[in-house]
C-alpha positions in Angstrom: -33.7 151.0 -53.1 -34.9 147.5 -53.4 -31.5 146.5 -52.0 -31.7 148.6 -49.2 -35.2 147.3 -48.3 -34.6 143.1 -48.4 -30.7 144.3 -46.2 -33.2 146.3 -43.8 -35.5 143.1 -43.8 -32.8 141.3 -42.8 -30.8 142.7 -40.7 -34.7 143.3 -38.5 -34.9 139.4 -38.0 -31.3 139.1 -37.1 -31.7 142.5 -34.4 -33.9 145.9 -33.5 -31.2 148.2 -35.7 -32.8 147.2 -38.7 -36.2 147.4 -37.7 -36.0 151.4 -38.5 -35.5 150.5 -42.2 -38.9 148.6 -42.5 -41.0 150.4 -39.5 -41.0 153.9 -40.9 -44.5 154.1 -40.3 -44.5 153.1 -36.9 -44.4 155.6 -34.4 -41.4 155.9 -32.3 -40.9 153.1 -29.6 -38.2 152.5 -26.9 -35.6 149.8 -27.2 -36.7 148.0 -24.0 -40.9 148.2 -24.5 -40.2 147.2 -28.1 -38.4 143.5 -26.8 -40.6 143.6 -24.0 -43.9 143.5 -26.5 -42.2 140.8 -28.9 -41.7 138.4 -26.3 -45.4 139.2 -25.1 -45.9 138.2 -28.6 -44.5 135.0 -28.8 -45.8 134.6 -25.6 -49.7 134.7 -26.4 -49.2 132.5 -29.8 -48.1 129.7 -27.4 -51.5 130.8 -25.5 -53.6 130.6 -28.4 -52.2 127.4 -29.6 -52.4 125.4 -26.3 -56.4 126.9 -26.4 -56.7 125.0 -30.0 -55.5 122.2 -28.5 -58.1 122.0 -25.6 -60.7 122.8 -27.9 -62.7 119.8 -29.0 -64.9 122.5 -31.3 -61.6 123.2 -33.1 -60.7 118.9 -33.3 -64.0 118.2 -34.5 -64.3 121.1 -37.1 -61.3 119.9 -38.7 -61.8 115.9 -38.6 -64.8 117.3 -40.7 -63.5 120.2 -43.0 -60.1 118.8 -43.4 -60.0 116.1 -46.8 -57.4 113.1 -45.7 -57.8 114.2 -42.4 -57.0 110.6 -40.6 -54.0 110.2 -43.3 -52.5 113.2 -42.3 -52.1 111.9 -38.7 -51.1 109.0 -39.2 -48.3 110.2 -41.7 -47.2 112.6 -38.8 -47.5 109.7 -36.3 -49.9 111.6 -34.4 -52.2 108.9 -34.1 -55.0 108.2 -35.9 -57.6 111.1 -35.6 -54.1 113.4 -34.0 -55.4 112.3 -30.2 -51.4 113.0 -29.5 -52.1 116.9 -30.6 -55.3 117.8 -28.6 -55.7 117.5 -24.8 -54.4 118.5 -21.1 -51.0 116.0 -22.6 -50.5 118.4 -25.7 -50.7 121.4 -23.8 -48.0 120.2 -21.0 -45.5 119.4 -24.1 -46.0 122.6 -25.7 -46.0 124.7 -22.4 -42.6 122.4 -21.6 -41.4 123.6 -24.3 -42.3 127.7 -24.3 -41.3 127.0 -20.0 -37.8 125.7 -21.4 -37.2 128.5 -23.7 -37.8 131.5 -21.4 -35.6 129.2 -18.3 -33.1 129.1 -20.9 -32.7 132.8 -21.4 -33.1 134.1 -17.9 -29.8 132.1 -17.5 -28.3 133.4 -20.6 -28.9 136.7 -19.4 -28.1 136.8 -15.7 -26.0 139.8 -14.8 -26.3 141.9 -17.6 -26.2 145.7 -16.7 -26.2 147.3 -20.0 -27.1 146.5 -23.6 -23.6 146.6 -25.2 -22.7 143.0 -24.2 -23.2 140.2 -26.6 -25.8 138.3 -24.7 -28.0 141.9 -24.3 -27.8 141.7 -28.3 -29.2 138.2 -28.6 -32.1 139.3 -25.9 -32.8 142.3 -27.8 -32.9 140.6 -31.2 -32.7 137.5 -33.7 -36.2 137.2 -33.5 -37.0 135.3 -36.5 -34.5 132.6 -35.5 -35.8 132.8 -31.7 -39.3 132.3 -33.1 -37.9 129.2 -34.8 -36.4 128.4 -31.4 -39.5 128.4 -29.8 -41.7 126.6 -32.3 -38.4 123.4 -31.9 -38.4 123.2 -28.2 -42.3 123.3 -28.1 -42.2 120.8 -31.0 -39.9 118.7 -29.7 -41.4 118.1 -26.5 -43.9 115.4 -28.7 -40.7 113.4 -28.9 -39.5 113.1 -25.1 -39.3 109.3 -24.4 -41.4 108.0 -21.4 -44.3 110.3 -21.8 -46.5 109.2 -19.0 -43.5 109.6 -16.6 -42.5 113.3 -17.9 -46.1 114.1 -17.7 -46.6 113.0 -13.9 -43.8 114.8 -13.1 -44.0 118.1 -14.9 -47.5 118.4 -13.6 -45.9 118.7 -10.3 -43.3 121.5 -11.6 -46.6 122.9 -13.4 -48.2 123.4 -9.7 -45.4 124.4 -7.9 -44.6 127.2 -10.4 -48.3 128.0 -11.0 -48.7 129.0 -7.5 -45.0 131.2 -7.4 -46.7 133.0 -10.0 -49.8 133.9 -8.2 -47.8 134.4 -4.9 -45.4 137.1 -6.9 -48.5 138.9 -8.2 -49.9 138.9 -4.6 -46.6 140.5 -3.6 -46.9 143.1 -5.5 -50.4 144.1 -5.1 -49.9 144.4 -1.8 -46.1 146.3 -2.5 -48.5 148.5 -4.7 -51.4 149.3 -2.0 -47.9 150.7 0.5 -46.4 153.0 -2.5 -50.1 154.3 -3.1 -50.5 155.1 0.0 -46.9 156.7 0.8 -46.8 158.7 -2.2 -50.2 160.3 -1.6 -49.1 161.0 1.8 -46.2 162.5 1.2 -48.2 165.4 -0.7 -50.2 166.3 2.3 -47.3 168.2 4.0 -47.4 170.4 0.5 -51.1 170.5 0.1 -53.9 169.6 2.1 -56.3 168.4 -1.1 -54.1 164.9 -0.9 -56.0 164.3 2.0 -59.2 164.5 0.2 -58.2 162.0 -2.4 -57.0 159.6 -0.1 -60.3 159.9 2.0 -62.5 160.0 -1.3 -60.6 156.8 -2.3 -60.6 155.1 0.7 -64.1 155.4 0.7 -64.9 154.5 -2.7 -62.5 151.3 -2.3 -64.6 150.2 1.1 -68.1 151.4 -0.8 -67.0 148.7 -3.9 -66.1 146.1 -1.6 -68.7 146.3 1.3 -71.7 146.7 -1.8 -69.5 143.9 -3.5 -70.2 141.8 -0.6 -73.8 142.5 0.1 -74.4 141.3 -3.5 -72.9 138.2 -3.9 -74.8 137.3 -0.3 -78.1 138.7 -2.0 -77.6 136.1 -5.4 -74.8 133.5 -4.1 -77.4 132.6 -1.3 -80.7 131.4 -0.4 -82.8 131.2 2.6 -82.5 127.6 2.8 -79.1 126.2 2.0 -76.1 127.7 0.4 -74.1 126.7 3.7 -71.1 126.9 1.9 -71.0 129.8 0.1 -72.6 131.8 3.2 -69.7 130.7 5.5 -66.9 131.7 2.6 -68.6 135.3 2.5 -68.7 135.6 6.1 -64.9 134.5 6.4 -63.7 136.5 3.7 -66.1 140.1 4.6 -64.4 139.1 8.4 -60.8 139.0 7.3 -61.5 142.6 5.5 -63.0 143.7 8.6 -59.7 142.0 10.3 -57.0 143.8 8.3 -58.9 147.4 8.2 -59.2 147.3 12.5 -55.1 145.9 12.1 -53.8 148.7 10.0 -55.2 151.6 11.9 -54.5 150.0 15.3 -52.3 152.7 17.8 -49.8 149.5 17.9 -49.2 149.2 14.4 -49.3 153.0 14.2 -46.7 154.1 16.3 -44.2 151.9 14.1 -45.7 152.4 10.7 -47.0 156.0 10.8 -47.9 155.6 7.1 -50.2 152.7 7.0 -53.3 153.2 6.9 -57.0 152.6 5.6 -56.0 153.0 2.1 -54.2 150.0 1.9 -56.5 148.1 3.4 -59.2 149.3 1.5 -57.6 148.0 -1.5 -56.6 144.5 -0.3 -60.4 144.5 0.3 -61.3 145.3 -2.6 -59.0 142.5 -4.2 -60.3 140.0 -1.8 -63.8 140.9 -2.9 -63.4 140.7 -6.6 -61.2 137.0 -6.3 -64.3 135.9 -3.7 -66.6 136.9 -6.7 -64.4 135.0 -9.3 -64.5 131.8 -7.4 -67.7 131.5 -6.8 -68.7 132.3 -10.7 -65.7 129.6 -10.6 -67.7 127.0 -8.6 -69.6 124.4 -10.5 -72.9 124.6 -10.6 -75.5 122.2 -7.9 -78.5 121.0 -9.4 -81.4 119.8 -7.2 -84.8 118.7 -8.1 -87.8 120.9 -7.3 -91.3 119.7 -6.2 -91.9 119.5 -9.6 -89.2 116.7 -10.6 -87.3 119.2 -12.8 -83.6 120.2 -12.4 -83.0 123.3 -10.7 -79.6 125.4 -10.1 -79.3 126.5 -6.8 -76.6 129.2 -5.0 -76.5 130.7 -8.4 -78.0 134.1 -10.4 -80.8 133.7 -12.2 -79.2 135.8 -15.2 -76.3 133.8 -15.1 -77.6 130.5 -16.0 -77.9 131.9 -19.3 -74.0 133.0 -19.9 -72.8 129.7 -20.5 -75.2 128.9 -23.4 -73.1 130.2 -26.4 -69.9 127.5 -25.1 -68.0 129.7 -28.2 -68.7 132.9 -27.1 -67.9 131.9 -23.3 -64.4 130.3 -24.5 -63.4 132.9 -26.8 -64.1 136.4 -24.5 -62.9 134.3 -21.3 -59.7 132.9 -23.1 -58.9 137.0 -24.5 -59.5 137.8 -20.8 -57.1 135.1 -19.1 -54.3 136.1 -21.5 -55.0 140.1 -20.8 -54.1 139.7 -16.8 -52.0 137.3 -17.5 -49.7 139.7 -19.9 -50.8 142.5 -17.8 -49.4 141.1 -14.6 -46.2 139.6 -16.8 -45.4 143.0 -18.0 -45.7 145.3 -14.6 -44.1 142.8 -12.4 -41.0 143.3 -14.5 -40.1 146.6 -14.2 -37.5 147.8 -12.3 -39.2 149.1 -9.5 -41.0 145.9 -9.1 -38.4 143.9 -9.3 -36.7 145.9 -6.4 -39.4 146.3 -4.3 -39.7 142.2 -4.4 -36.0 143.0 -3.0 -37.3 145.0 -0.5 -35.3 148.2 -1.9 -37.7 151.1 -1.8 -37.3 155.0 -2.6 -36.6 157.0 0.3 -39.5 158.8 1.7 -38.0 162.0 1.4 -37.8 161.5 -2.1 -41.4 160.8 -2.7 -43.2 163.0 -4.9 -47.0 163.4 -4.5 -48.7 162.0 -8.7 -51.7 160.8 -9.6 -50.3 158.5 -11.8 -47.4 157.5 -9.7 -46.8 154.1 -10.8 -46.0 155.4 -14.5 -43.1 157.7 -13.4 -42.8 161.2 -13.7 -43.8 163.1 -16.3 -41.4 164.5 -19.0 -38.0 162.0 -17.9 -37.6 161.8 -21.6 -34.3 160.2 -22.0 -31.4 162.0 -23.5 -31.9 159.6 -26.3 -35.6 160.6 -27.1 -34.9 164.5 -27.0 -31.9 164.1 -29.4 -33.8 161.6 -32.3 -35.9 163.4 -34.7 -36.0 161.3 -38.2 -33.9 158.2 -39.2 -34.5 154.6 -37.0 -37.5 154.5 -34.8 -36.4 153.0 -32.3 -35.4 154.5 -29.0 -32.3 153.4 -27.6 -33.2 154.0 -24.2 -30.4 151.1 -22.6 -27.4 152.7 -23.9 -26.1 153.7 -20.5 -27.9 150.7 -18.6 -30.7 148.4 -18.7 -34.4 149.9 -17.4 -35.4 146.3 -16.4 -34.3 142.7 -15.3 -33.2 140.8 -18.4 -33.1 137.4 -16.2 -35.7 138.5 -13.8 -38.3 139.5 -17.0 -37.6 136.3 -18.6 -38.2 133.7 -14.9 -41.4 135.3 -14.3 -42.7 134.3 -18.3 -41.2 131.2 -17.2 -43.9 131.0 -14.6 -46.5 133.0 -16.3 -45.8 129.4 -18.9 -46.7 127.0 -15.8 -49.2 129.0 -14.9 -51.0 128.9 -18.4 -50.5 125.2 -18.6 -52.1 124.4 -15.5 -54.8 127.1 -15.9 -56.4 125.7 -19.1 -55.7 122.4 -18.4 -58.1 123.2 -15.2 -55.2 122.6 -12.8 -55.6 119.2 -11.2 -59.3 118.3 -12.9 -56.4 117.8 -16.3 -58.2 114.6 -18.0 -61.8 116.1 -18.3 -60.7 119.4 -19.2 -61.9 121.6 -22.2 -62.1 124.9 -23.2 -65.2 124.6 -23.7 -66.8 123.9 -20.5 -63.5 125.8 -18.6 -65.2 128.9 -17.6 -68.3 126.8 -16.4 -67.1 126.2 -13.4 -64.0 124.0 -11.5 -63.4 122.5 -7.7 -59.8 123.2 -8.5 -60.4 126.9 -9.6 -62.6 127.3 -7.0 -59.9 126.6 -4.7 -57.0 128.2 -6.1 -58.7 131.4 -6.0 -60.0 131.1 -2.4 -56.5 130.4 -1.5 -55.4 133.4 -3.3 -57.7 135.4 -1.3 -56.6 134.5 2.0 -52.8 134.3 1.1 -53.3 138.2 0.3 -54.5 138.6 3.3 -51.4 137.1 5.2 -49.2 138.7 3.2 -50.6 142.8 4.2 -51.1 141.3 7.7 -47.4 140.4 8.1 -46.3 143.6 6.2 -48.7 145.4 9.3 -47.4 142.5 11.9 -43.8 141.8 11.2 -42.1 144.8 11.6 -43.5 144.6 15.5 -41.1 142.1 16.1 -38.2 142.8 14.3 -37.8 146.2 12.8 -36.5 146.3 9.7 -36.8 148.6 6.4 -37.9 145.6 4.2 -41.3 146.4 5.9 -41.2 149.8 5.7 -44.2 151.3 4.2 
């Protein structure tokens, strides 16, 4: 028996066969979500690492708790309080590094249709000796000759793929507001209560964004001054107003018959919540009363007090940052995502009306699933093809990586970043997100405006 167990435990770092023998306990899992969830894995201790590293509580807890601390460094030729581990240039080598190793295998597994090949076995497992991949690529990145020249450059690659990322999410929020809205629609001509859900969410979607609005003019302004952030609202609550009169216009209409205020109610929403987040984003201006005493102005009163425990701040905004990060990893790689980024949708006629219709239909448990009842735990749900992108999966982690690295390294603010004082507010967060906001808004504008000029069914909603 003891035999069996240590083959089992090794045969589960060297592939996801011989994870049945040690997983018995675990409830049953499919092939693809189980690979999916390791490389989400490895994914967020490269997160949490790079966090350390911009942490000067961490640095200075362990220059104090740590005996031989300066020896230690110096024997590791990290210099002499490790000033070569810590920082926006620690972060870019290890992020080179975790960017390297997904780039790596999205062109080892280009192409691959189904998960008999060789490479579809080395995606799928040798995860012990991928983990040791990992740690050498992000640990060798300290060793690049020329440091100051790699970094200047790779901070460019850093942006550049930073901002794919965000544009690829935008994408498919707005490829997600069309399918909402088409596969409600299509239940109407079977029963009329879809049109009640898609008027009562409509109208709670334009409720949350006009109320969302309304506050952030109430506490982001004042009477006197606040110029800024008064003009920014304005824009922003004008460019919802812009795309709700666009998508319901008899123009736009008579070629998309299917758009309509739903969509628009959700880009609204989204523009809303990303107006809210750069503004929390948006350092703080301090002016001096009549009294001589600093005040914070354009702000909440109750939030001056958030930022107190810096700890508390770093630790739930750092959990949060890696939750929509893996969040937006993780559904921009399924299939239907990747194909709608294609522009190849499901035929209308096809549709069926679901609540949840972005999980699938219910009961399409696979041949597979029905047939296992005890023995491995693991679902082999890719024996007759893959459910996802192998190469597609691994370039947007590849960017998810850039994106990280610039993110925590406070984009281009980099030299007097911290994790600390990173959620208190940045120009170049502020910006970032504004620009999100009003690239959203092109996008579902063209989606509304392109197919005017040219027909075409990669606009088809």
């Amino acid at each position: 028996m003891s035999a069996q167990c240590c083959a089992g435990q090794l045969a589960c770092c060297c592939g996801n066969a011989g994870c049945s023998y040690c997983c018995g306990c675990c409830p049953k899992i499919r092939q693809s979500r189980s690979t999916r969830f390791m490389y989400a894995l490895y994914f967020i201790l490269v997160v949490i690492t790079c966090c350390v590293m911009m942490s000067d509580t961490v640095a200075n807890g362990m220059r104090e708790h740590i005996p031989f601390f300066e020896d230690i460094c110096k024997g590791i030729k990290a210099g002499d309080t490790c000033e070569k581990l810590v920082g926006y240039s620690a972060v870019y080598r290890v992020c080179f590094g975790m960017a390297c190793f997904f780039f790596i295998f999205c062109l080892l597994t280009l192409k691959i249709n189904n998960s008999k090949s060789c490479r579809a076995y080395i995606h799928n497992g040798f995860w012990f000796f991928k983990l040791l991949l990992l740690g050498a690529m992000c640990s060798g990145a300290f060793f690049i000759p020329d440091q100051e020249t790699f970094l200047n450059a790779w901070r460019y690659v850093g942006a550049i793929g930073g901002f794919l990322f965000i544009g690829i999410q935008l994408l498919l929020l707005v490829e997600f507001a069309h399918k909402w809205n088409k596969n409600w629609t299509a239940g109407t001509a079977s029963n009329k209560l879809w049109y009640a859900s898609l008027s009562l969410v409509t109208l709670i979607m334009y409720s949350i964004a006009t109320g969302g609005l309304i506050l952030m003019a109430v506490f982001y302004t004042q009477k006197d001054g606040c110029l800024e952030n008064k003009i920014l609202l304005g824009v922003n609550g004008g460019l919802c107003l812009l795309i709700s009169v666009v998508a319901i216009s008899p123009c736009v209409q008579n070629r998309q018959p299917h758009s309509g205020l739903l969509q628009s109610g959700l880009i609204s929403c989204y523009v809303t919540y990303l107006t809210f987040s750069a503004l929390s984003s948006k350092p703080v201006e301090v002016v001096l009363d009549q009294h001589g005493k600093n005040v914070t102005i354009c702000v909440p009163d109750f939030g001056q007090d958030l930022y107190r425990d810096k700890n508390l701040v770093a630790g739930l905004g750092t959990t949060l940052l890696c939750a929509c990060i893996l969040y937006s990893c993780l559904t921009s790689t399924t299939r239907s995502s990747s194909d709608a980024l294609q522009g190849r949708y499901a035929a209308p006629d096809l549709e069926v009306a679901r609540c949840c219709f972005c999980f699938g239909s219910g009961g399409e448990d696979t041949e597979e699933q029905q047939n296992v009842k005890e023995g491995p735990r693991v679902i082999y749900d890719e024996k007759r093809s893959t459910v996802y992108s192998y190469a597609y999966f691994h370039f947007v982690f590849f960017l998810a990586s850039l994106y990280v690295m610039m993110t925590i390294t406070n984009w281009f603010n980099y030299e007097s970043a911290n994790i600390e004082t990173f959620f208190s507010g940045s120009w170049s967060i502020f910006w970032v997100k504004m620009a999100s906001c009003w690239i959203c808004v092109l996008l579902y504008l063209g989606t509304l405006v392109a197919p005017l000029c040219r027909p075409s069914p990669h606009f088809s909603v």
